[in-house]
Each structure stands twice: as C-alpha cells, then as structure tokens.
BAFI-3210 file (N, C-alpha, C; in Angstrom, 3 decimals, decimal comma, padded with zeros to 6 digits):
// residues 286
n [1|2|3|4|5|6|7|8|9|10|11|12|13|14|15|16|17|18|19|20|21|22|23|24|25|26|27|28|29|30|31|32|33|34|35|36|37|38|39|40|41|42|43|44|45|46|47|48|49|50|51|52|53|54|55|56|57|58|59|60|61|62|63|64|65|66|67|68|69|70|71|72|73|74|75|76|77|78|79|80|81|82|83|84|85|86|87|88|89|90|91|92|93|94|95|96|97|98|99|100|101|102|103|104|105|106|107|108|109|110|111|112|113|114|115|116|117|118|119|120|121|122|123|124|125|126|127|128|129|130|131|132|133|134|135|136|137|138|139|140|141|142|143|144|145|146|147|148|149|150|151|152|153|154|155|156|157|158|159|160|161|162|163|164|165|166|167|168|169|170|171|172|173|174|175|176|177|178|179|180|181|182|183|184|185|186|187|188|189|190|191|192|193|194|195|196|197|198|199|200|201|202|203|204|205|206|207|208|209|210|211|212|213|214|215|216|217|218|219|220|221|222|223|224|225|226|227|228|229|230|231|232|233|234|235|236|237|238|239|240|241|242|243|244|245|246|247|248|249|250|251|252|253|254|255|256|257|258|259|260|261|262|263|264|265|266|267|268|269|270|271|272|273|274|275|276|277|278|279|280|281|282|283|284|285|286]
n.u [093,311|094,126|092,212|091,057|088,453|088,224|090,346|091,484|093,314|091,843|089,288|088,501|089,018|087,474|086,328|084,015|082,456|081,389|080,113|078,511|076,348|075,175|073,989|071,256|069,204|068,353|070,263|073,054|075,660|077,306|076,009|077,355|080,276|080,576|079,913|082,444|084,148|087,122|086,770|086,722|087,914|088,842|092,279|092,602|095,313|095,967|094,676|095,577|096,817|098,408|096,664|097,592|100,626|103,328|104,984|106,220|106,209|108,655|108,281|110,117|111,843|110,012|108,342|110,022|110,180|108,215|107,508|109,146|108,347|105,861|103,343|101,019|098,179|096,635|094,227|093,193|094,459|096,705|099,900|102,721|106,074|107,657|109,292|111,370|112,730|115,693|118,802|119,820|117,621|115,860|116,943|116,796|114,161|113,312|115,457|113,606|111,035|112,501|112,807|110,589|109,340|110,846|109,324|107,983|104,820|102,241|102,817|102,198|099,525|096,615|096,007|099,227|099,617|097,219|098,650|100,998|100,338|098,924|100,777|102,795|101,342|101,041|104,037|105,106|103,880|104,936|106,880|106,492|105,773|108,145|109,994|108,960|109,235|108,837|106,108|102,089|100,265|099,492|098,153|098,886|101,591|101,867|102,554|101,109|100,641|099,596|098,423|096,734|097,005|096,392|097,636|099,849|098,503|098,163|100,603|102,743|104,917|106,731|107,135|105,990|106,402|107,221|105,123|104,189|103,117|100,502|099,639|096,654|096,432|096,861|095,053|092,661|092,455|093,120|093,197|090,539|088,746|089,745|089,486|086,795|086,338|085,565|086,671|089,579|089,486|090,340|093,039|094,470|096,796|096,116|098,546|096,941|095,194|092,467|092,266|092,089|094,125|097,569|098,635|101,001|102,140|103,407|101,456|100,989|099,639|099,484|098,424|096,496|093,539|092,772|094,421|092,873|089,990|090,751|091,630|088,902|087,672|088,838|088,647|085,890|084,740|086,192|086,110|086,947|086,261|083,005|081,067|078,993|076,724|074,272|072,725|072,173|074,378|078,210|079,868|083,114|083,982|084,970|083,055|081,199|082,525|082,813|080,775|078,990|080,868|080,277|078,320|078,021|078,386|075,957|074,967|076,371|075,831|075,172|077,515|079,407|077,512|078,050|081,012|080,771|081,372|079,677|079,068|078,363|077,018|074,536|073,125|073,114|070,830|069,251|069,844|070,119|071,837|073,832|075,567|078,948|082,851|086,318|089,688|092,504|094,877|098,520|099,257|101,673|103,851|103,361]
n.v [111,442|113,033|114,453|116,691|119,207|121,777|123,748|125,708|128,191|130,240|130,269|128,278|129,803|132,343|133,275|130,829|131,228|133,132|132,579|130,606|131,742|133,589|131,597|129,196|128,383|125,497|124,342|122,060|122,242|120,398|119,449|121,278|121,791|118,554|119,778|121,221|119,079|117,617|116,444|113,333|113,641|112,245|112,340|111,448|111,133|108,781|106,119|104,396|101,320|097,844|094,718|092,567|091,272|089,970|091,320|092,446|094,899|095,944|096,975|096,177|098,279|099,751|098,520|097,459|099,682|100,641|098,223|098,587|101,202|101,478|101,606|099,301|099,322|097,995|098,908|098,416|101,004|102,458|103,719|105,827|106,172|108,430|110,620|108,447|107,861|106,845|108,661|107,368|105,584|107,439|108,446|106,029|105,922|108,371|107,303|104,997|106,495|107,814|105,910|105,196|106,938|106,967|104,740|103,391|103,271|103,290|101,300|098,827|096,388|096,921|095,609|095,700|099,047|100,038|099,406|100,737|103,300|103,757|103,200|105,105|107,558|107,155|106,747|109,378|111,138|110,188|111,226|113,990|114,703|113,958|115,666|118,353|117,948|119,164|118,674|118,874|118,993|117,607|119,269|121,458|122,124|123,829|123,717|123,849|125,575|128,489|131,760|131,509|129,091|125,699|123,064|120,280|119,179|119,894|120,503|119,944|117,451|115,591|113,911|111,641|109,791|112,126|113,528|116,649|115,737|115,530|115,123|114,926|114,714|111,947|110,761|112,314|112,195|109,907|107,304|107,446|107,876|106,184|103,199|103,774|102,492|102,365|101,711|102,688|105,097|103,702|103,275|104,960|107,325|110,070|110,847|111,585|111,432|111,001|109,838|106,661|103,671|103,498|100,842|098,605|097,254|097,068|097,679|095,029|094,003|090,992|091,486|093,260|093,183|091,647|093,336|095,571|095,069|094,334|096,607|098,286|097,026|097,596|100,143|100,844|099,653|100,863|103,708|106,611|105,984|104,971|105,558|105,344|107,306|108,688|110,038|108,909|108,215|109,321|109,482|109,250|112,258|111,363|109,887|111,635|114,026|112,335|111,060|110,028|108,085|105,607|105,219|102,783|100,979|100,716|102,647|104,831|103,800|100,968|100,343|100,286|098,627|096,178|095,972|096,412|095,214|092,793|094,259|096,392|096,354|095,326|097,943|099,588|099,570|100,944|103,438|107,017|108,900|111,134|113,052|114,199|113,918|114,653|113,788|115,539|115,833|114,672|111,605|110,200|108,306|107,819]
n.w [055,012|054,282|055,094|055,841|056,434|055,739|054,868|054,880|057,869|057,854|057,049|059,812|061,422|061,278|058,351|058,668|060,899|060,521|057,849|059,148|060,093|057,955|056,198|056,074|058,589|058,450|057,202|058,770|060,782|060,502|058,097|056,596|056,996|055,524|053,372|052,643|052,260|050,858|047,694|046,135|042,914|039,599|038,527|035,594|034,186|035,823|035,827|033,908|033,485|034,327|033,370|033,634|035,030|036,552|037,989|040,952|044,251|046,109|049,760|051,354|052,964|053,856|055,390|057,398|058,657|060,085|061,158|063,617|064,341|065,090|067,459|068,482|070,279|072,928|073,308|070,330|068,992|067,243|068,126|067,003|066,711|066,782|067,993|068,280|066,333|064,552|062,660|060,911|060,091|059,334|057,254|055,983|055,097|053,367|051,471|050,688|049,778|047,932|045,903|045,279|044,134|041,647|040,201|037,598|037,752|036,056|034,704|035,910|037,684|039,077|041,626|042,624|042,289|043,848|046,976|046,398|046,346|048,626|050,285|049,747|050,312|053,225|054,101|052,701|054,735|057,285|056,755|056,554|059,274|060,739|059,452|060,345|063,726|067,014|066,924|067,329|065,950|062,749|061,510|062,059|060,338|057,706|055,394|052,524|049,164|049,566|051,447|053,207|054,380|055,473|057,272|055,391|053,107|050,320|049,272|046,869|047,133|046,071|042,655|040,230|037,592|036,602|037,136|039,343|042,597|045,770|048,734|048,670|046,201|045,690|047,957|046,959|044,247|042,836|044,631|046,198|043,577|041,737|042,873|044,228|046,777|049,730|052,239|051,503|053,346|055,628|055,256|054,383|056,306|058,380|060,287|062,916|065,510|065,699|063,409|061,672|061,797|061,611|060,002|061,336|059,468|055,897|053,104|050,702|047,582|048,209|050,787|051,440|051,086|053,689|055,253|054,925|056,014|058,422|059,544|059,268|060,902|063,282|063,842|063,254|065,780|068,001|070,031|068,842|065,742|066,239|068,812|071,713|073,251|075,990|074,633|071,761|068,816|068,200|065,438|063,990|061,972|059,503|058,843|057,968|056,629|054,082|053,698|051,204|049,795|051,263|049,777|048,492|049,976|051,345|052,838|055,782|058,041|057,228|056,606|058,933|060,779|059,531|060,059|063,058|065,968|068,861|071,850|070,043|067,696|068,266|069,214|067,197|065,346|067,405|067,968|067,021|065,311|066,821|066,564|064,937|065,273|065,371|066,171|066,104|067,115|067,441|066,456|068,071|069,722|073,091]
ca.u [093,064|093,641|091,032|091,067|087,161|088,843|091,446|092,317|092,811|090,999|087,867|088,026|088,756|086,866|084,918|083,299|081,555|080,440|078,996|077,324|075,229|074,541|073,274|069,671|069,197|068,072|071,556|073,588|077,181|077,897|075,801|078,238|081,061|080,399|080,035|083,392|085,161|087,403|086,013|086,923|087,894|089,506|092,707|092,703|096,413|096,602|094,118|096,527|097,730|098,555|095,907|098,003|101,630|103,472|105,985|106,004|107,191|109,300|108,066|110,319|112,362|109,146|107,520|110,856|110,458|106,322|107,600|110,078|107,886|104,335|103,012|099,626|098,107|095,488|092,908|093,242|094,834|098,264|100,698|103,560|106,941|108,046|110,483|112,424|113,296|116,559|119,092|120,003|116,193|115,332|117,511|116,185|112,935|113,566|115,183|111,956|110,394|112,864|112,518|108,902|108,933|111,189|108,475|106,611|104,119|101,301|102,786|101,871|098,765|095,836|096,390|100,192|099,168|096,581|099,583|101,990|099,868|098,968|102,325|103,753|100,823|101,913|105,834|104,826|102,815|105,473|108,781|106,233|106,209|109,555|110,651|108,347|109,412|108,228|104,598|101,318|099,182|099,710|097,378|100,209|102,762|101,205|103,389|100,611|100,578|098,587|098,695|095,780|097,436|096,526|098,305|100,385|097,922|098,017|101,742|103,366|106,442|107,813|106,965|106,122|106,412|107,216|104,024|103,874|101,980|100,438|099,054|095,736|096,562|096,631|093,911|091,614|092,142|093,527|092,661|088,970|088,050|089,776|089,031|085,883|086,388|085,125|087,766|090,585|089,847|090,970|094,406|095,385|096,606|096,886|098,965|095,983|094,959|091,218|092,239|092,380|095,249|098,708|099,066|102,278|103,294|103,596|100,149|100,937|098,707|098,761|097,780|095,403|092,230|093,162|094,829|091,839|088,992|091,225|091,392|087,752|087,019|089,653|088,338|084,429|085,023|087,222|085,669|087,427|085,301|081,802|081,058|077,642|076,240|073,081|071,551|073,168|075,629|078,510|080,407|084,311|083,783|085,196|081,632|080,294|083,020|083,182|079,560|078,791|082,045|080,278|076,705|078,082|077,817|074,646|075,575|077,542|075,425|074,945|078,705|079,283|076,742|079,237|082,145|080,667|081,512|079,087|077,240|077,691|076,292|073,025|072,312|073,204|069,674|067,888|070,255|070,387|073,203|073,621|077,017|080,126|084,328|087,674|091,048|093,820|096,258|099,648|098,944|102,581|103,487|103,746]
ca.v [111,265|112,897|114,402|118,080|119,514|123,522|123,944|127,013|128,339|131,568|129,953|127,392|130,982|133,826|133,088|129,576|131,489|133,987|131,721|129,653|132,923|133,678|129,992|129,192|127,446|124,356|123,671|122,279|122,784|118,901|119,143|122,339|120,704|118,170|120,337|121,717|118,114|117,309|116,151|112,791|114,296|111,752|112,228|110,171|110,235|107,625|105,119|103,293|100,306|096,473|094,187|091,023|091,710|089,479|091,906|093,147|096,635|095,931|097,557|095,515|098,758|100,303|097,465|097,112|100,965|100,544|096,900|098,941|102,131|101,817|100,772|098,689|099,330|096,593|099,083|098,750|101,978|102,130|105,201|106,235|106,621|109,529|110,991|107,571|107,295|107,217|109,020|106,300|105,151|108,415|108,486|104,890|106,374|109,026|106,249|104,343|106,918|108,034|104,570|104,620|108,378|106,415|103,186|103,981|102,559|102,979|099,859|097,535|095,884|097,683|095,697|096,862|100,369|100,286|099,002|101,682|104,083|103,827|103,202|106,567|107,888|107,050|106,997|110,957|111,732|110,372|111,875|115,158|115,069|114,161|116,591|119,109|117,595|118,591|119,242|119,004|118,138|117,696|120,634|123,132|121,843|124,915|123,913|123,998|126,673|129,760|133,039|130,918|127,563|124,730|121,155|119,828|118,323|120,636|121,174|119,019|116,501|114,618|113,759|110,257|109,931|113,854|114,674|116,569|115,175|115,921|113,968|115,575|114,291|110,484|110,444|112,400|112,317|108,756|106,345|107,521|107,799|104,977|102,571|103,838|101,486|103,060|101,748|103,776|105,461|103,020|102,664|106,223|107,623|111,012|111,386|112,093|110,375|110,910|109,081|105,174|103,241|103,120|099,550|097,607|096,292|097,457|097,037|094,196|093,174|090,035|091,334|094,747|093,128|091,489|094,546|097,022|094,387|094,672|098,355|098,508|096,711|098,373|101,729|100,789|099,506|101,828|105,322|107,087|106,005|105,140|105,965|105,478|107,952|108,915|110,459|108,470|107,808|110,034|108,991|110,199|113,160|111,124|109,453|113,212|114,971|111,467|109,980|109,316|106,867|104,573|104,509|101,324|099,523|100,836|103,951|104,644|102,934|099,689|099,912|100,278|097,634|095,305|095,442|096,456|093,701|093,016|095,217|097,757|096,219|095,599|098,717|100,480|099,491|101,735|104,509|108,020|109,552|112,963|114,110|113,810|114,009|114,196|114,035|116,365|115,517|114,117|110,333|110,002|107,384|108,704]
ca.w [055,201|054,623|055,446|056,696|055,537|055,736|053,852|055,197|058,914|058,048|057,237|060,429|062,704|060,988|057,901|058,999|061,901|059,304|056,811|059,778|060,289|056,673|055,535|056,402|059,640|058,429|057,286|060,135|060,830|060,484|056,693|055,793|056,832|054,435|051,543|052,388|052,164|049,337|046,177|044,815|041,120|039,237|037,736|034,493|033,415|036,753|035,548|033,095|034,366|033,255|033,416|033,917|035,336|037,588|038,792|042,417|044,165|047,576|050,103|052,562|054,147|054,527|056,294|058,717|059,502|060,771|062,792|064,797|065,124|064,754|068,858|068,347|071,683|073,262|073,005|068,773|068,836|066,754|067,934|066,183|067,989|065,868|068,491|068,725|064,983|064,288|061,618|059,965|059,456|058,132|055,800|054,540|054,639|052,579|050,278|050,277|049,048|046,456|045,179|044,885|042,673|039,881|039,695|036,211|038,480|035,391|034,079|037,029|038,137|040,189|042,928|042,982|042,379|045,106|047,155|046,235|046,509|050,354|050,991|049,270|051,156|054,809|054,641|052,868|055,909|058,600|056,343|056,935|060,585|060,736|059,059|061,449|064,764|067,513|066,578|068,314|065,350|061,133|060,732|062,326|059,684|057,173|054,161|051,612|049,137|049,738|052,309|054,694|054,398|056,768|056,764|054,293|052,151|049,285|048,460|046,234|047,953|044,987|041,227|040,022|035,713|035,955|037,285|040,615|043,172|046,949|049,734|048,790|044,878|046,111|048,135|046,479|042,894|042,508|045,317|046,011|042,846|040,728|043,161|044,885|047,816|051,149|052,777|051,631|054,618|056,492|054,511|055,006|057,899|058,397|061,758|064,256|066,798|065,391|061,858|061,267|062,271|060,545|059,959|061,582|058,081|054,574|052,466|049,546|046,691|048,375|051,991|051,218|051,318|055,062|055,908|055,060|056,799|060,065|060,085|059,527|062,462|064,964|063,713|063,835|067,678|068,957|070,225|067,231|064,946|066,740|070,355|071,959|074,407|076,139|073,334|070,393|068,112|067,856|065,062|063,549|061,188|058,514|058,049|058,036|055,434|053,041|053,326|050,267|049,419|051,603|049,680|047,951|051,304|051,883|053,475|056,902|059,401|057,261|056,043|059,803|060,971|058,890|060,890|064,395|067,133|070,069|072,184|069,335|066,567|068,790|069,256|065,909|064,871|067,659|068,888|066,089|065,196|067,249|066,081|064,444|065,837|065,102|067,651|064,807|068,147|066,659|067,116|068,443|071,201|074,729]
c.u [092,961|092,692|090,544|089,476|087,314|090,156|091,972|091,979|091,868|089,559|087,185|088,195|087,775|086,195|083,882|082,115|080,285|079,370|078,124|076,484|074,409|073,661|071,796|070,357|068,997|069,101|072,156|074,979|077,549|077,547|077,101|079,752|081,404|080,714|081,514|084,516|085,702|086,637|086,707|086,342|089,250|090,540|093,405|093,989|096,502|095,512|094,275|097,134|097,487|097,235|096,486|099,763|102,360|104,921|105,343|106,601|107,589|108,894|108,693|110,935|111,102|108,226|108,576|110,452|109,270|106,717|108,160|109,325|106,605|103,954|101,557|099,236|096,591|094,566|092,461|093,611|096,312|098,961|102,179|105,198|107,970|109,607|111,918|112,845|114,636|117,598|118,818|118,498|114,993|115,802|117,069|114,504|112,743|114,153|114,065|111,564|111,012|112,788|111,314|108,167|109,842|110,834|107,865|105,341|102,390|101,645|102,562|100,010|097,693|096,350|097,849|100,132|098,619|097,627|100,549|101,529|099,349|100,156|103,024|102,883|101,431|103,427|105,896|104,293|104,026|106,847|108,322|106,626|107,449|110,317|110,052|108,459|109,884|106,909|103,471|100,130|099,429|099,324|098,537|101,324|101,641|102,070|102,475|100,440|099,422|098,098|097,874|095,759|097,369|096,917|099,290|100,335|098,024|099,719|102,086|104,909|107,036|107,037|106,976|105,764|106,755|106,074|104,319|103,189|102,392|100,408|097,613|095,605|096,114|095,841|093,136|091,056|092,922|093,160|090,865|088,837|088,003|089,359|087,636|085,482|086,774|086,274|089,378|090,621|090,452|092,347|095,351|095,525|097,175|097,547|098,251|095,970|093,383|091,227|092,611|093,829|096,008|098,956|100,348|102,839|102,596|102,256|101,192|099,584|098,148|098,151|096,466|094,341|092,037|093,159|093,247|090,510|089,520|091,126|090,053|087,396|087,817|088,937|086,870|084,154|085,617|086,476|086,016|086,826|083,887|082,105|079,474|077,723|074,908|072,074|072,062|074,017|076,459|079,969|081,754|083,340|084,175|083,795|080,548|081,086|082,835|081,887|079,305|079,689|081,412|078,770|077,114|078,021|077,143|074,260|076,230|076,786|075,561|077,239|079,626|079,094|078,230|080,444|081,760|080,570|079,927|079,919|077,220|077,221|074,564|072,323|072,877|072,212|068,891|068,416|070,187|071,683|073,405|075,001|078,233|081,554|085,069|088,763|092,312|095,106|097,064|099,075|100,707|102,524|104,256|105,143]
c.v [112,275|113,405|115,429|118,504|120,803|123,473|125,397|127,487|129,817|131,183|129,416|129,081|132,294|133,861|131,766|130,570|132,705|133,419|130,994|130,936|132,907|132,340|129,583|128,416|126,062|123,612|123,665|122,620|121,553|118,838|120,424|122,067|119,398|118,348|120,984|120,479|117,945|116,628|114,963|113,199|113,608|112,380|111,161|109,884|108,871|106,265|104,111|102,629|098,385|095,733|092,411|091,715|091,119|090,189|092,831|094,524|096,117|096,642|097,114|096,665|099,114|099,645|097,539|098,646|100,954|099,320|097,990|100,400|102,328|100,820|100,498|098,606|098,283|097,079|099,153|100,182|101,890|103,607|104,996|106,755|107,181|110,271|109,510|107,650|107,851|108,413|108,265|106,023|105,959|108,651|106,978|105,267|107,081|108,367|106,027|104,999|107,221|107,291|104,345|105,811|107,576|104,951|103,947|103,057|102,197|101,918|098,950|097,371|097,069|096,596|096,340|098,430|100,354|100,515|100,447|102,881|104,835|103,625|104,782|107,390|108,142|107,393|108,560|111,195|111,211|110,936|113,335|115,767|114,771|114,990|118,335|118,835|118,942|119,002|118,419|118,249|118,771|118,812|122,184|122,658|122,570|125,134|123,891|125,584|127,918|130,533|131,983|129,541|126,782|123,131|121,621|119,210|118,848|120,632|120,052|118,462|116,286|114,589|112,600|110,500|111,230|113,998|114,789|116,032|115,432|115,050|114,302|114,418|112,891|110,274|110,624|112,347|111,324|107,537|106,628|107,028|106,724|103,767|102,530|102,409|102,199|102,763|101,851|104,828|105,246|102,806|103,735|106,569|109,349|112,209|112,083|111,063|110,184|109,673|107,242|104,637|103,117|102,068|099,181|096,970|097,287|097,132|096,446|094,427|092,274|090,067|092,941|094,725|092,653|092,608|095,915|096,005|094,828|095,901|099,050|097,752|097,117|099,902|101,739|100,461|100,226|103,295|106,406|107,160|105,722|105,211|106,290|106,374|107,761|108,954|109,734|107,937|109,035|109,364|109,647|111,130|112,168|110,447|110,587|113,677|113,409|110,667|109,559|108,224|105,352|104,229|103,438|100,046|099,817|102,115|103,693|103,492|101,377|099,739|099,826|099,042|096,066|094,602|095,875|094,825|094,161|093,632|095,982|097,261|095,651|096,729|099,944|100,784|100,884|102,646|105,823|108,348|110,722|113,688|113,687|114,374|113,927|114,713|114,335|116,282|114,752|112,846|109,343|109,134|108,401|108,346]
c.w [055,011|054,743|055,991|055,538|054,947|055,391|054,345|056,967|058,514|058,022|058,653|061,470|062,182|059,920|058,309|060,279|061,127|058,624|057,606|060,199|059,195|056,535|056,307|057,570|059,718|058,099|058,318|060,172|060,769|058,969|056,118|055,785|055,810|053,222|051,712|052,292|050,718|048,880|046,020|043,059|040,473|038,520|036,784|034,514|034,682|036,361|034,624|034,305|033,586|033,811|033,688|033,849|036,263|038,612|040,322|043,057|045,294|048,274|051,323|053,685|055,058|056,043|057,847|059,567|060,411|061,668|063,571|065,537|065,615|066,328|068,692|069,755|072,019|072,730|071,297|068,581|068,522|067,125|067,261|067,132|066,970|066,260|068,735|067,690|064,510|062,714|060,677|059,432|059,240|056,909|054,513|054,541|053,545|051,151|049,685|049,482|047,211|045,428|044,583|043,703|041,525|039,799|038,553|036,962|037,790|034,606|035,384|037,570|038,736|041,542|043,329|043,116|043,919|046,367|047,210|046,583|047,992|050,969|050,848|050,536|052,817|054,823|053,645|054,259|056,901|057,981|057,020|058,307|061,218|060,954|059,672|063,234|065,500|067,217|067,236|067,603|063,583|060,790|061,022|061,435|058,260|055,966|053,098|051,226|049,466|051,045|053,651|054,453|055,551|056,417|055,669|053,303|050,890|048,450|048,263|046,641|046,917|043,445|041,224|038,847|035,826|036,244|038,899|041,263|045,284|047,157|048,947|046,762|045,532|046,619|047,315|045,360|042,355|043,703|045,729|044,748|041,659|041,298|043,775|045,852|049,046|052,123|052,640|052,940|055,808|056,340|054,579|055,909|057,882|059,507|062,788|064,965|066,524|064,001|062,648|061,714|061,336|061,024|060,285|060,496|057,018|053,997|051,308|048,630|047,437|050,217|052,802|051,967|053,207|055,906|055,672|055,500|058,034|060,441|059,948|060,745|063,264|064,851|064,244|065,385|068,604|069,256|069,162|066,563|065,079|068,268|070,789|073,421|074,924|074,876|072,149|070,182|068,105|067,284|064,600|062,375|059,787|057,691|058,030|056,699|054,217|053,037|052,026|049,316|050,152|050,954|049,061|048,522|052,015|052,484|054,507|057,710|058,868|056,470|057,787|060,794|060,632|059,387|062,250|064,954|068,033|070,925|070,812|068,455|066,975|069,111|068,129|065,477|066,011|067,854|067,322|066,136|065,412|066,988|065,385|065,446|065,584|066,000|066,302|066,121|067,656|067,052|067,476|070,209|072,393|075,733]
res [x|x|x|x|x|x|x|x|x|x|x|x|x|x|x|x|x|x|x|x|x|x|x|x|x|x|x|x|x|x|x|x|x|x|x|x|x|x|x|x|x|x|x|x|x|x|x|x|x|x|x|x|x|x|x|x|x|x|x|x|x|x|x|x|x|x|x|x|x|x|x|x|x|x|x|x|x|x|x|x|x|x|x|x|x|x|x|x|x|x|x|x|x|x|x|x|x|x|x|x|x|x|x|x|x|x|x|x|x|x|x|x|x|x|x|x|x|x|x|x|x|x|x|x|x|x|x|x|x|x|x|x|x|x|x|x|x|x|x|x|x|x|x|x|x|x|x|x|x|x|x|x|x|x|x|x|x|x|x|x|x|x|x|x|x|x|x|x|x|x|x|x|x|x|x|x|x|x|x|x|x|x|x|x|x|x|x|x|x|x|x|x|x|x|x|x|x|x|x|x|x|x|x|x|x|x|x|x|x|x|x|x|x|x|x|x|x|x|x|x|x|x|x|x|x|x|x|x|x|x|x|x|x|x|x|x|x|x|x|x|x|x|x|x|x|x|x|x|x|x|x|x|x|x|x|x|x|x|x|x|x|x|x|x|x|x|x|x|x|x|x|x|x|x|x|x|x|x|x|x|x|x|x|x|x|x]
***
C-alpha cells in the first residue's frame, strides 16, 4: 500500500520542508506529494501467464490465520491482533509463505496470479510486523536498503522463479500495472490504521471480485477514506499519491461516487475537496 509517498525519513524531516520553499507557490504540498508517489513501472518478466489453466493455489492456512486474527469491527474497520498470534501460527505463516516463493506462479491463470499476489502481499506485511513486535507504526520498521531508509517497502523478503522481490515490487511493478484495476488499493494492506482493510479470508480467483467491491465500500464510508467537514471533502491520501489509477472510473470522486452509501453519496456532488489524510498508526487490535 503500500503506499508510503517519501521514501526516505530525511526528506519527510529536513529536505521536504526545503523543497516546499524552493517550488513555486502555486504547487501545493498535497500536488508534490503526489509527484513523490511510487510509479506504477511495469515489470514485464511477470506478465507471462496461462490463458486457460484449471489448477488452483491453496491459500487455506492463510485464510485460517486472518479467521482467527483479523477483528472486523461494526464500524467496517478490520484490526489485526498481532500481539495474540501464536508460535505455532507463525511458524505456519512463515510456511505459507515459503510455499507460495516455490509456485512457478507464471504458469497459472491471471486470476490465480492476481490471487497470489495479494496474498504474498499481506501475509509479507504481517510476517514483517511480526517479526518487528512491538511497533507503533510499519514506517519505524527501517529495513529497506539505504543510509535514510523508511519502511520496509524497498528491501527484498524472498525470491519467486529466482527473482528477488519487495513489497514495493508487487504492488508497484506487478499488480498496478499488469492489472491496472484501481482497486488494488483496496486488496493491499499495509498495516495502518489509515490503509484499506485486511480482509477476514484469503482472496481466491473465485472470490476477488466480491472481495475487492466490499473493501471498496467499507473504505469509501468509513472516515479513512472520505470524511465530510465544514469546508469539504477530506479524503485518504491514497486518492492524492495514486490519482491517476482511478481515471478509468472516471477519476476519484466519480470512482468514489460509485461505492458511496447514503448521506455521502448526496453530497459528493456539491461539497470540494479541501484536503487529503493518512493514520501510519499500527492498525493492531486494542
């Protein structure tokens, strides 16, 4: 997710305040932001895959580990009960995954891919904080390489075919860009309390499209991702650093519009949009 726009803490404490001097005024600090979000930049070797394939990938431990931990709270808010998780069902986590680096996973389907791919995603992202316990928020787990490293999006976890690969790899240079489907945002989670919900079950092939409708509408309703004030709209940052993933459904407001429930989708039409937000607080249950 995920989704960090600064890649480094030096920029977010000591050049970012710099460059917002330098840069004309007419740029704002929500458009510069922006330009500092990752890039969907495809990488090709991942765009092989079968075109008719009736084999499936298991994803059943994974699924048991998200029933027993993942707390769906009334208000559509999913937390994560990180400190309860046992040995034992780290160590089949850590399976899971090992299981999922020796799939040749460019012989299977796009929908399996898709599938596999948000899965490696998430059960990477909670082996991370795991394996960082107790932490406050993903961005203080500073395992990516280089001297002004922030997160753990950058450094490479595991290998799938022999090629390395990040968190930062899967999102941004294989799920953006091979599928360009706006709601990949919704499918990743990357342990905040500002990001999208980690789904209570495993994504399938055969339960994706379900599963990424629902998490567009808990996200679009929930304060998280829109929130009306006085003056406005003030929407998550993720429809600030990734706007243009959603011009295919019109842009944000009408990709938005889409899944807003009543009252909010009555007044989407008249209110502006005065800011953007994101909560980088662990999204661990209380």
């Amino acid at each position: 997710m995920h989704r960090v726009f600064l890649s480094f803490n030096f920029l977010s404490a000591i050049a970012l305040p710099l460059l917002l001097v330098l840069i004309p005024a007419s740029v704002s600090a929500n458009a510069f932001e922006r330009l500092l979000a990752p890039k969907a930049e495809l990488w090709e070797r991942w765009t092989a895959h079968e075109r008719a394939d009736s084999r499936q990938i298991s994803h059943a431990s994974w699924d048991a580990f998200l029933q027993k931990y993942v707390r769906p709270g009334e208000d559509r808010f999913n937390r994560v009960a990180y400190a309860a998780v046992t040995a034992a069902d780290r160590a089949t986590l850590e399976g899971y995954i090992e299981d999922l680096a020796g799939i040749r996973i460019s012989g299977y389907t796009r929908a399996e891919q898709f599938a596999y791919w948000v899965n490696l995603y998430n059960a990477l992202t909670v082996k991370v904080v795991l394996d960082h316990m107790p932490v406050d928020s993903i961005r203080d787990i500073d395992i990516s390489p280089g001297f002004f490293a922030d997160g753990p999006w950058r450094k490479k976890l595991l290998a799938v075919e022999g090629e390395p690969v990040s968190l930062d790899d899967i999102e941004h240079r294989i799920l953006r860009p091979i599928w360009r489907e706006p709601r990949v945002h919704y499918a990743v989670n990357c342990a905040s309390v500002g990001c999208p919900n980690l789904q209570p079950v495993a994504f399938t092939a055969a339960n994706t499209e379900s599963l990424l409708a629902q998490a567009a509408r808990d996200y679009v309703n929930h304060a998280r991702g829109v929130s009306v004030t006085a003056d406005g709209l003030v929407l998550s940052s993720i429809y600030n650093w990734f706007a243009p993933d959603f011009d295919s459904d019109g842009g944000v407001l009408a990709h938005i519009r889409s899944y807003a429930e009543a009252p909010l989708r009555e007044r989407l039409g008249t209110l502006p949009i005065v800011d953007y937000t994101y909560d980088w607080r662990l999204n661990g249950a209380r």
